[in-house]
Every structure is written in C-alpha cells, then in structure tokens.
Residue, then its C-alpha position, 0 to 999 in steps of 0.5 A: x500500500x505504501x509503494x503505490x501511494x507514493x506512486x500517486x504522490x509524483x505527477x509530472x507535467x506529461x501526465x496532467x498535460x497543459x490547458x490547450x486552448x491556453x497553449x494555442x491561444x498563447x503560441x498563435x499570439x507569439x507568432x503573429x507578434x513575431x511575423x508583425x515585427x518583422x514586418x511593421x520594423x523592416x524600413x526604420x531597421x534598414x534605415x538606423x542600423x542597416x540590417x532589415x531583420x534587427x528587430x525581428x532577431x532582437x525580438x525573438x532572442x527575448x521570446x527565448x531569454x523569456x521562454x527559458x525564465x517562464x520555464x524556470x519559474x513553471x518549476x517553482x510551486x506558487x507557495x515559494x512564489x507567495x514568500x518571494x512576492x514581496x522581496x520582488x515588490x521592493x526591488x521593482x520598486x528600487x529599480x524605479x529610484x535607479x531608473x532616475x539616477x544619472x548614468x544608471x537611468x537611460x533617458x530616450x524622448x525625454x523619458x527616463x524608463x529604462x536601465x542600462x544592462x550594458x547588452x540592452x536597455x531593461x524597461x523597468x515598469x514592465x517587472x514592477x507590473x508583475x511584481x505588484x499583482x503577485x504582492x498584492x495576491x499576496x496582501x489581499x489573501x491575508x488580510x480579506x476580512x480587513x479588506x471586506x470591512x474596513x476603508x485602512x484594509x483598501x487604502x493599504x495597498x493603494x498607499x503602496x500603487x501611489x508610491x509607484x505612480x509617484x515615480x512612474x509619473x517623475x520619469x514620466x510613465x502616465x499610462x503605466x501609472x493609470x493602469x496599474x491603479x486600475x489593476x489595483x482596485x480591480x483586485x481590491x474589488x474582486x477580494x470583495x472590497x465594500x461599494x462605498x470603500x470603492x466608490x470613494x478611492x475611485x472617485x479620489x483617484x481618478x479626480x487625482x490623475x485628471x488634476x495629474x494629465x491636465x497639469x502637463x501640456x503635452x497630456x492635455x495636446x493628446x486629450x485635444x488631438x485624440x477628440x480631432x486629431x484632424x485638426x492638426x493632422x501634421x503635427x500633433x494629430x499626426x500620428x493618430x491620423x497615421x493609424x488610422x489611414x493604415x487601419x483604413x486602407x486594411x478594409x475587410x481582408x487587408x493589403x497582405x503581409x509587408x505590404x504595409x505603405x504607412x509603415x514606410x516612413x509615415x506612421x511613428x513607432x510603427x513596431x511598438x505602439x502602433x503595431x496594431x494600425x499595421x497589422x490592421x492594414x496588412x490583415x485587414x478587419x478580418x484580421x483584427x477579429x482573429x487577434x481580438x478572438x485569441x485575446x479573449x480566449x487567452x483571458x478567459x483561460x486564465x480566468x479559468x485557471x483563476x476560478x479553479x485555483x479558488x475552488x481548490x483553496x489556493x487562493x493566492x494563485x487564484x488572484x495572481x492569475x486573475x490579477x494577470x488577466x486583469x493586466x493583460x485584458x486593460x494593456x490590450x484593450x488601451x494599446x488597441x484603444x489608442x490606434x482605433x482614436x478610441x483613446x488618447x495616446x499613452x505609449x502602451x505597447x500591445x502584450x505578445x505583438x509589439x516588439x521590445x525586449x522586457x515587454x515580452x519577456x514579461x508577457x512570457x513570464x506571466x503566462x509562465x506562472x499561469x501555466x504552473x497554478x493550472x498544473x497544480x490545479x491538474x495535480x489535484x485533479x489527477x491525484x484525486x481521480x487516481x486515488x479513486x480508480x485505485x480505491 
C-alpha cells in the first residue's frame, strides 16, 4: 500500500498535460507578434542600423531569454512564489529610484524608463507590473476580512500603487501609472472590497490623475488631438491620423503581409505602439477579429485557471492569475484603444505583438506562472481521480 501511494504522490507535467486552448491561444499570439515585427520594423531597421531583420532577431532572442525564465519559474510551486512576492515588490520598486539616477537611468524622448544592462536597455515598469499583482495576491489573501470591512484594509495597498505612480509619473510613465491603479482596485474589488470603500478611492483617484494629465501640456495636446486629431493632422494629430489611414486602407481582408505603405516612413513607432494600425492594414478587419478572438480566449483561460485555483483553496494563485488577466485584458484593450482614436495616446505597447525586449519577456513570464497554478490545479485533479480508480 505504501509503494503505490507514493506512486500517486509524483505527477509530472506529461501526465496532467497543459490547458490547450491556453497553449494555442498563447503560441498563435507569439507568432503573429513575431511575423508583425518583422514586418511593421523592416524600413526604420534598414534605415538606423542597416540590417532589415534587427528587430525581428532582437525580438525573438527575448521570446527565448523569456521562454527559458517562464520555464524556470513553471518549476517553482506558487507557495515559494507567495514568500518571494514581496522581496520582488521592493526591488521593482528600487529599480524605479535607479531608473532616475544619472548614468544608471537611460533617458530616450525625454523619458527616463529604462536601465542600462550594458547588452540592452531593461524597461523597468514592465517587472514592477508583475511584481505588484503577485504582492498584492499576496496582501489581499491575508488580510480579506480587513479588506471586506474596513476603508485602512483598501487604502493599504493603494498607499503602496501611489508610491509607484509617484515615480512612474517623475520619469514620466502616465499610462503605466493609470493602469496599474486600475489593476489595483480591480483586485481590491474582486477580494470583495465594500461599494462605498470603492466608490470613494475611485472617485479620489481618478479626480487625482485628471488634476495629474491636465497639469502637463503635452497630456492635455493628446486629450485635444485624440477628440480631432484632424485638426492638426501634421503635427500633433499626426500620428493618430497615421493609424488610422493604415487601419483604413486594411478594409475587410487587408493589403497582405509587408505590404504595409504607412509603415514606410509615415506612421511613428510603427513596431511598438502602433503595431496594431499595421497589422490592421496588412490583415485587414478580418484580421483584427482573429487577434481580438485569441485575446479573449487567452483571458478567459486564465480566468479559468483563476476560478479553479479558488475552488481548490489556493487562493493566492487564484488572484495572481486573475490579477494577470486583469493586466493583460486593460494593456490590450488601451494599446488597441489608442490606434482605433478610441483613446488618447499613452505609449502602451500591445502584450505578445509589439516588439521590445522586457515587454515580452514579461508577457512570457506571466503566462509562465499561469501555466504552473493550472498544473497544480491538474495535480489535484489527477491525484484525486487516481486515488479513486485505485480505491
């Protein structure tokens, strides 16, 4: 009885499997990244560092440097992950004090977000959005009942998200700032936070970043551009009206593969913030309703690894994984929003597509922890199924 009870005991990933449609959804996002990046960056590549393919080869050396931290982390249990989240948290956050200290901080277009590794530039925001939804999982499953009746509980961890806006926004990081407190109160919400309690901070922050987007001109030029960017099509509007001539010429199946015109010259930072203009203009709306498909099957499935992560009383991986969601959801939806003119510019980069090295090193790191709470979650399941054939 002994020896076949620690048979059960061991289960390897190749008996439990992985979530397909998580896997398909994943990998299909990946290579359209890919294929975008060499695309949408072939002409500013042959033009800054007269190799057509740099960016391309630079992005799929990170989607490897990302692979291999995400399969590293896939073999560290969630527990170990709930003990390091804090130690991650402080450094994230020691990174941004760095990011600001002259000749360690790198500063590019007036913004100083990136650290300089010596082979390539790390942008630190992108770890420090990780970092925080793994602490604040972390902070929400110990202290819930505080959460749930009384305002300190919520004010906490939003203490916290604003010494991190602070520093985002000296860089300046406006959108990062605006997303990661969204992030935070969705959380906070999802642990079962009191309508009032919400209400009253949401309605604080938001008054506070409106103050914060008005005081600086340029934010206010984007909010005035992005309501009629045809106002000034050649100089403040124009790279909205860029994009959207390139998500117009794209029509019902898009002008093919590289076939892109904006993408020559016209539209700025057509591999990074706007690579969903190109990818509409080579694909078409066709297209674009097959990436927006693989987002939501992408989000759904972790929010199903988030439930069945509660159901089996993990709850620290179930809010990590919808906290991941969450993240992911917003990015894609803002990065989106900002090329349709939906949404003022805030330099948002589209998870798994647009190209740059911590993005999606990040992205990649991310979906590594989810797959490591749905193996657990397969664990449980095939301990308990085989224990009741064996029974």
């Amino acid at each position: 009885m002994g020896k076949k009870s620690a048979k059960t005991i061991k289960v390897s990933w190749y008996a439990v499997g992985v979530d397909g449609w998580l896997m398909a959804a994943f990998c299909a996002l990946l290579a359209i990244g890919a294929v975008m990046v060499a695309s949408s960056s072939i002409a500013v590549a042959e033009n800054t560092v007269n190799d057509s393919f740099y960016y391309f080869k630079r992005h799929v050396l990170f989607i490897v440097l990302g692979g291999l931290v995400a399969v590293a982390i896939m073999n560290i249990s969630t527990d170990w992950i709930n003990r390091l989240s804090r130690p991650a948290l402080i450094l994230g956050i020691l990174s941004l004090v760095l990011v600001l200290i002259p000749g360690i901080g790198v500063e590019v277009n007036g913004a100083k977000r990136w650290i300089n590794l010596g082979i390539s530039r790390f942008q630190v925001v992108e770890a420090v959005k990780l970092a925080l939804i793994v602490s604040l999982a972390t902070y929400v499953v110990k202290h819930k009942k505080s959460i749930q009746h009384s305002m300190l509980g919520v004010l906490k961890p939003l203490l916290m998200v604003v010494v991190i806006a602070v520093l985002l926004l000296i860089q300046p990081d406006f959108g990062s700032a605006a997303l990661l407190m969204i992030i935070t109160l969705v959380m906070i919400y999802i642990a079962g936070a009191r309508y009032r309690d919400l209400t009253v901070i949401s309605l604080l922050a938001g008054s506070a970043m409106a103050v914060i987007a008005w005081a600086e001109p340029y934010r206010v030029k984007r909010l005035v551009n992005f309501v009629d960017p045809w106002q000034d099509p050649y100089n403040a509007g124009f790279q909205l009206v860029q994009a959207l001539i390139a998500i117009g010429r794209g029509e019902i199946s898009g002008v093919g593969i590289g076939s892109s015109v904006q993408k020559l010259f016209y539209l700025p930072e057509a591999h990074t913030d706007f690579i969903f203009a190109v990818y509409a203009e080579e694909m078409g709306f066709l297209g674009v309703l097959l990436m927006i498909g693989l987002f939501v099957v992408l989000i759904y499935r972790i929010f199903k690894v988030a439930r069945n992560a509660f159901d089996n009383g993990n709850d620290f991986a179930g809010f990590m994984c919808t906290g991941i969601a969450v993240w992911l959801a917003l990015q894609a939806f803002l990065s989106m929003g900002v090329n349709l003119g939906l949404l003022p510019t805030k330099g948002l980069t589209l998870p798994f597509i647009s190209s740059g090295g911590s993005a999606i090193m990040i992205n990649i790191v991310a979906i590594g922890l989810v797959f490591r709470t749905s193996f657990e979650n397969r664990k449980l399941n095939y301990r308990s199924g085989h224990q009741e054939v064996q029974a």
